[in-house]
N, C-alpha and C positions, 0 to 999 in steps of 0.2 A: 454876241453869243452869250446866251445863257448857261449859266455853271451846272445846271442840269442837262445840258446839251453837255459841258464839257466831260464831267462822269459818265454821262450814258457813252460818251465818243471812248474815253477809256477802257470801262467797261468790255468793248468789245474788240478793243485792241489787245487787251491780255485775260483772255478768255479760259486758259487753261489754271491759270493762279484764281480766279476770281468763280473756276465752277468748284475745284476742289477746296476752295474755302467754302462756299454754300452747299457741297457736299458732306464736310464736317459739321455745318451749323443743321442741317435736314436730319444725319445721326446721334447728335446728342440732343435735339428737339424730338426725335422718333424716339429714341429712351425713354426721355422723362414722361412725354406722353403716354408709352403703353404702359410703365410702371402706374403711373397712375391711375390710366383706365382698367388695368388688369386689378391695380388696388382697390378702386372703388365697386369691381364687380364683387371682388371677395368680400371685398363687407358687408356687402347687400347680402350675397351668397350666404356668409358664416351667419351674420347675424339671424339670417332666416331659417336655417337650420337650427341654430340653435335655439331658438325663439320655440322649434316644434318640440325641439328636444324635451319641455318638461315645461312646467306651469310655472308662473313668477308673481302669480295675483291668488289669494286663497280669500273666498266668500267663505264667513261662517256665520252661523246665528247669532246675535249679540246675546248678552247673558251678563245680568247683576248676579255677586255669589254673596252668600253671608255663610260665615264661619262661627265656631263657637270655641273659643280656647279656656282650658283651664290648665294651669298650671305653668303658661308656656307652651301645652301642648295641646294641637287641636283635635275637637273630640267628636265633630260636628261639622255640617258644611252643605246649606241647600243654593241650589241656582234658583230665582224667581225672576219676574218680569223677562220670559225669555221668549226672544224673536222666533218667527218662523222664515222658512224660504218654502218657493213653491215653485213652479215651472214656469209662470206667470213672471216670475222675476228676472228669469232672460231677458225676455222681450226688453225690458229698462236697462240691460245691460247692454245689449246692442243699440242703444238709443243713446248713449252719452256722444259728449262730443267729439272727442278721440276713438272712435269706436271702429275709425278706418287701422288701427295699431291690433288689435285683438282679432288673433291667428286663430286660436281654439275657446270654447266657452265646451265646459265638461261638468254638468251636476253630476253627483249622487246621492244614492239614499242608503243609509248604513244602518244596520241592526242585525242583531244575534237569532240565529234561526236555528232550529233542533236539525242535524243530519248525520244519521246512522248513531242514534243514541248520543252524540255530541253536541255540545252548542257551538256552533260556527258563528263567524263574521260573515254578514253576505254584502255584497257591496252593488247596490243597481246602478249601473251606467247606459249611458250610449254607446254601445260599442264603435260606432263610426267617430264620435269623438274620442273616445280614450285611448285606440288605435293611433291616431295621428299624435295624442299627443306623448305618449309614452311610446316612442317608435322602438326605442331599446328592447322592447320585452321580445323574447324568441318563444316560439311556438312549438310547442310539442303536438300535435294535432292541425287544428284549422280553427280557422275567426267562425264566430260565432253568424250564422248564415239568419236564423230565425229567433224569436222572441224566445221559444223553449228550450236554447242552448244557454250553454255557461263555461266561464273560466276556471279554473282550478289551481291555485298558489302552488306553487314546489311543497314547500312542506306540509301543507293542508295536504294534498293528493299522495303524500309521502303516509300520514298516520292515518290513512281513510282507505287505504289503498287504492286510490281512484285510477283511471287511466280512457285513454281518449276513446270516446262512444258508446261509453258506461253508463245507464241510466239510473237517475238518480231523482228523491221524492224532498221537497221543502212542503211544510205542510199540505198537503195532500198534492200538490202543483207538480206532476212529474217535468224533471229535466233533463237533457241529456248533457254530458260532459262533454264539449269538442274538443278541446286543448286541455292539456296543462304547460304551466309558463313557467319557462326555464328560472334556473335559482339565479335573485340578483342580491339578497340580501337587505330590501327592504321590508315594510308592513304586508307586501303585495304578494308576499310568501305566504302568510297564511288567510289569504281573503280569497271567497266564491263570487267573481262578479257573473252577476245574471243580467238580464235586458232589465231596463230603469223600468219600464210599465208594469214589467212581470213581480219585481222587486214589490212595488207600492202595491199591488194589489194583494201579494202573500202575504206583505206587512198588514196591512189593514193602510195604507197614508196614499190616497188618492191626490196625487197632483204632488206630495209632500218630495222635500231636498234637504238633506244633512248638510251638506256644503257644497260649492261650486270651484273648481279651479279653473283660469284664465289663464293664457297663453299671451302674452302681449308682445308686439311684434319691439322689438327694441334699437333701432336703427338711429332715429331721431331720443330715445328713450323716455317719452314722458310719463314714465309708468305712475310719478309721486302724483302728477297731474290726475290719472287714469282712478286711481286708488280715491284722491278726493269727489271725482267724479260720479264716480258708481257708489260713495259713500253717502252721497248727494241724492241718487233716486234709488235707494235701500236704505233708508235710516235705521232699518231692522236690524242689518246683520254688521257683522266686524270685519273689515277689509283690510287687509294686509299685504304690504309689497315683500317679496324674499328680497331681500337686498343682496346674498351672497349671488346668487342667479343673476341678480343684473349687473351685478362689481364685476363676473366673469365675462360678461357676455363682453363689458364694455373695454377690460381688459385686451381682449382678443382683438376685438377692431381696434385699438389704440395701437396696437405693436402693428398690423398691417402699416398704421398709417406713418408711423416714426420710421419705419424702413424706408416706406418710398422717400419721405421726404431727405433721408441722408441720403441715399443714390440717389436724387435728384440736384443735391448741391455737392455733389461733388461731378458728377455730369456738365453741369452750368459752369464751374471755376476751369474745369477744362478747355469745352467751347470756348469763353473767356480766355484764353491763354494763346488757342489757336487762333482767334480774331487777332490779338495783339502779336504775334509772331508775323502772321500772315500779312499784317498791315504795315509791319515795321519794315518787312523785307521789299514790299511793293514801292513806300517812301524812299527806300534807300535807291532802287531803282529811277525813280522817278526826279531826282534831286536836279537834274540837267532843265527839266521840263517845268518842274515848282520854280526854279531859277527864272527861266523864264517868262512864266508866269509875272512872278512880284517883279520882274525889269520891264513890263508892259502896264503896273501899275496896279495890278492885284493885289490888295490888303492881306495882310496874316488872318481875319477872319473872312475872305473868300476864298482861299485855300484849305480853311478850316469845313469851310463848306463841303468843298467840293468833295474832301476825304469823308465826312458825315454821308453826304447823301450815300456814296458809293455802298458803303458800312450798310447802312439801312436798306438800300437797295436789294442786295444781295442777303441781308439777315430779313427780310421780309418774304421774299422767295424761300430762303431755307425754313422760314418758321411754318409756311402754310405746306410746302413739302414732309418738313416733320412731321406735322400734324397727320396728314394724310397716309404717311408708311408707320407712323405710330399705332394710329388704330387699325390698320391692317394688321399688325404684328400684335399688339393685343387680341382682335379675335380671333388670328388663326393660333396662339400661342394661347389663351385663357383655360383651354379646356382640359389641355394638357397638360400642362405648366401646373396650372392652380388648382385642376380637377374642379373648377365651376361647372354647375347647371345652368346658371340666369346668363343671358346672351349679353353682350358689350354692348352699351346704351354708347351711342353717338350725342355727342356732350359740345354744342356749338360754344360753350361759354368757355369749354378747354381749349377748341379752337382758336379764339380768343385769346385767351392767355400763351395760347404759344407760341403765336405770333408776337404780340408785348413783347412776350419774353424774350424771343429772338432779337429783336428788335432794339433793347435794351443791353441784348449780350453785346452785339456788334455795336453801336453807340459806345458803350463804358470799353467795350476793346479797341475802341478806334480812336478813344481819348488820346490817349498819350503819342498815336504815331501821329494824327492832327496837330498836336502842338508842335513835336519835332518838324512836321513841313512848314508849319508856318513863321519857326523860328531861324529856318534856313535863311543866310547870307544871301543873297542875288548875287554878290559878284564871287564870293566861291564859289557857290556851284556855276557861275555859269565859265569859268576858268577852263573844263574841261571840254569845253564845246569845241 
């Protein structure tokens, strides 16, 4: 008889100790599993929200300055050799090689324009990029539907008296007002964004960009990578990473991920407790039979055996069962729980691991009650027969 025949014969001789031990080992493998499938959605999740939330890459023209000081104090000061951008230069930004990372790409074109007797700031964008990526802004009116609409800052629209469907003339270029955008506190307060074409054309600067903000997706975070890159096919302009924007962003995923990992070792030291309980009580039971065993000439390591396979047996069934009510209870728990959008990615490699794991639990829990059978007497135990 093979000692896998002898496990499997036990096995189904004491079926009620041996499902609510793999009962136990399936609930703390279904834990750990959705905590970290529920984990890695929100990351994906936050960081991609957040990624829209604001720009973390600023394109600007490059520019030598010279200054003139006397005295200590300067009197003077021309920018020369100074880059251009142009529309022309997306295209090389979408062309780098990380360019699967970049959420939004957002030019504009800025300059001061006479309106109602004032010089304004008018700022040309894309409205369908500057929408997505400043999602914060609230709207007093509506998004800007056609080329001859515009935005209106809080306090601009405050000293102008603007309000939503007001028309309104930039050099001779009538526009009408759709929105005004609620007060946040920034520069965006007193800026007129108009359509980017309509912009360059009132300006006189066909095709012409003041600067570009990027959006880079920051999950994997190669944004210093990203920054080199685009610095690479624009030797023109100066590229800059916000680093507070990606310290936060990476911030926020870091604490997801130090959560799960301590509910997940203390889940694991659990299991682990219950494998060793479970196993110690079964030896105890079985001391007549291990007796037996080694007076028929069984060695302490085929007894060692026989308690291994058993362990694995049944931690192998409970890790592929975790797995299984793990990720049910992450998707049906994700949306609610976590308030995620992005759906549970089925993750064979977590699979994987949580079976090892199980597998691993019940082995190191089954350590110690294997030694005590195999260190059993033959002829005490078998005294009681």
């Amino acid at each position: 008889m093979r000692l896998v025949d002898v496990a499997l014969r036990n096995l189904r001789r004491r079926k009620g100790r041996k499902i609510l031990l793999m009962l136990g080992l399936t609930m703390g493998v279904a834990t750990v599993v959705s905590l970290i499938a529920i984990t890695a959605t929100m990351r994906a999740d936050v960081a991609t929200k957040l990624d829209e939330y604001g720009a973390n890459i600023l394109i600007v023209p490059r520019a030598n300055d010279l200054s003139l000081s006397y005295g200590g104090v300067t009197v003077a000061s021309a920018a020369y050799d100074v880059g251009e951008l142009s529309l022309a230069d997306l295209d090389r930004i979408q062309g780098i090689e990380n360019a699967r990372n970049i959420s939004v790409v957002s030019p504009k074109l800025l300059g001061a324009i006479s309106l109602a007797g004032r010089s304004v700031l008018v700022a040309g964008v894309r409205f369908e990029d500057e929408l997505r990526l400043k999602q914060w802004w609230d709207l007093d009116g509506k998004e800007p539907s056609t080329p001859q609409e515009a935005l209106a800052g809080w306090r601009l629209a405050q000293a102008l008296h603007l309000r939503p469907g007001q028309e309104i003339e930039l050099e001779g270029q009538p526009f009408r007002v759709a929105g005004i955008l609620g007060e946040n506190g920034s520069q965006d307060d007193d800026i007129l964004f108009v359509d980017l074409a309509s912009a360059q054309q009132v300006m006189g600067k066909p095709g012409g960009v003041s600067l570009v903000e990027v959006a880079a997706l920051c999950t994997e975070c190669p944004v210093e990578d990203m920054v080199e890159q685009i610095s690479g096919v624009l030797p023109q302009a100066r590229v800059t990473a916000l680093r507070q924007a990606v310290t936060l962003r990476m911030e926020t995923v870091g604490q997801l991920g130090r959560f799960a990992i301590a509910v997940s070792v203390v889940v694991i030291a659990i299991g682990a407790l219950v494998v060793l309980t479970t196993m110690l009580g079964a030896v105890a039971e079985r001391r007549q039979e291990i007796g037996l065993f080694r007076a028929l000439g069984f060695r302490q390591q085929h007894v060692m055996r026989i308690i291994f396979v058993e362990a694995a047996l049944i931690s192998l069934a409970g890790g592929f069962l975790g797995w299984l009510v793990g990720m049910g209870m992450a998707i049906l728990l994700a949306p609610q729980l976590a308030n995620v959008t992005l759906p549970v990615a089925w993750d064979w490699w977590l699979a994987l691991g949580a079976i090892a794991g199980a597998l691993l639990i019940g082995l190191l829990g089954s350590l110690y009650p294997a030694l005590s059978a195999a260190r059993l007497d033959p002829t005490n135990a078998l005294r009681t027969l």
